[in-house]
C-alpha angles and dihedrals in degrees: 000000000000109000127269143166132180110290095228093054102112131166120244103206094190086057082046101058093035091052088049098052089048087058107043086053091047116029114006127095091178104037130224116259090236088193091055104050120185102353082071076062109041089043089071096037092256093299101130082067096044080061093049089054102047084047094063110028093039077228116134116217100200094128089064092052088050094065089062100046112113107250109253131240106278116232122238098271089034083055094054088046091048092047094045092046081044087062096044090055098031123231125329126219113259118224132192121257089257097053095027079062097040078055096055101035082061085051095059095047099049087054077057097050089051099035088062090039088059088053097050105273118151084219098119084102088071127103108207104208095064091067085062106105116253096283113043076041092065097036090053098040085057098045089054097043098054089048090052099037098032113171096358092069107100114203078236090059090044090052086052099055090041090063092046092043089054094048094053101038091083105049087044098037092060079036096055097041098039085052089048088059088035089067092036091062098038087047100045107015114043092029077076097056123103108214093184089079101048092068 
């Protein structure tokens, strides 16, 4: 379905920069480029904040880069048994390599999602392709328009939810990933905290 998110969702840069300093003093071996959030984020695939999160929770997401490995090149008996799997379940549609990425970059991040929903995040408001950088967002939210829209969707209409679609990405996308860390540091950070004594 065509993206959404909660209207009122906005970003707070000054929470953002704030939560991003915090971080890179307390938990980051590689720090956050505060004046390039989040595209110091979406140039590594969201990893820098894979690794914030690991930090933090000892947990290990490799199950989340996995999903947005490139399949590998099957070997000759890993090829029968694809093609015999591929007749049982009929034929798949083929995508090219940018969309076949956008699709597993999307992937990744909802394992994420869940994987911080399962530890107690608030984060199942979130919509996780907005936190895929311009382009895969655009790519993905296409590809999921014309499926859901099929033939009454007009190239002028297109053209009409591409402009709005590239005049909300950037206000979601810092949205989407700052309420990512948010979580992470209210889930594994100030669970630990003992507010008895601080009293």
């Amino acid at each position: 379905t065509e993206a959404s998110m909660d209207p009122s969702a906005q970003y707070n840069d000054d929470e953002g920069k704030f939560t991003l300093k915090w971080l890179n003093k307390n938990v980051m071996e590689k720090p956050f480029d505060v004046s390039r959030f989040p595209y110091c984020v979406l140039e590594n695939d969201g990893e820098i904040v894979l690794h914030c999160i690991e930090q933090v929770s000892g947990h290990k997401l490799n199950d989340c880069r996995k999903a947005a490995e490139e399949p590998q090149e099957a070997t000759r008996t890993g090829t029968a048994q694809s093609r015999s799997s591929q007749q049982e379940e009929g034929p798949k549609e083929k995508l090219d390599p940018v969309t076949a990425k956008s699709h597993r970059l999307l992937k990744k991040y909802r394992l994420l999602v869940n994987f911080l929903t399962a530890m107690g995040g608030l984060v199942t408001h979130l919509n996780p392709i907005y936190m895929l950088d311009m382009d895969h967002f655009m790519i993905a939210q296409e590809h999921h328009t014309k499926l859901l829209e099929g033939s009454r969707l007009t190239p002028k209409m297109l053209d009409m939810k591409k402009e709005v679609w590239k005049a909300t990405w950037l206000d979601k996308c810092k949205f989407a990933w700052m309420e990512i860390l948010f979580q992470t540091i209210r889930v594994f950070v100030m669970s630990r905290i003992d507010y008895h004594q601080l009293i």
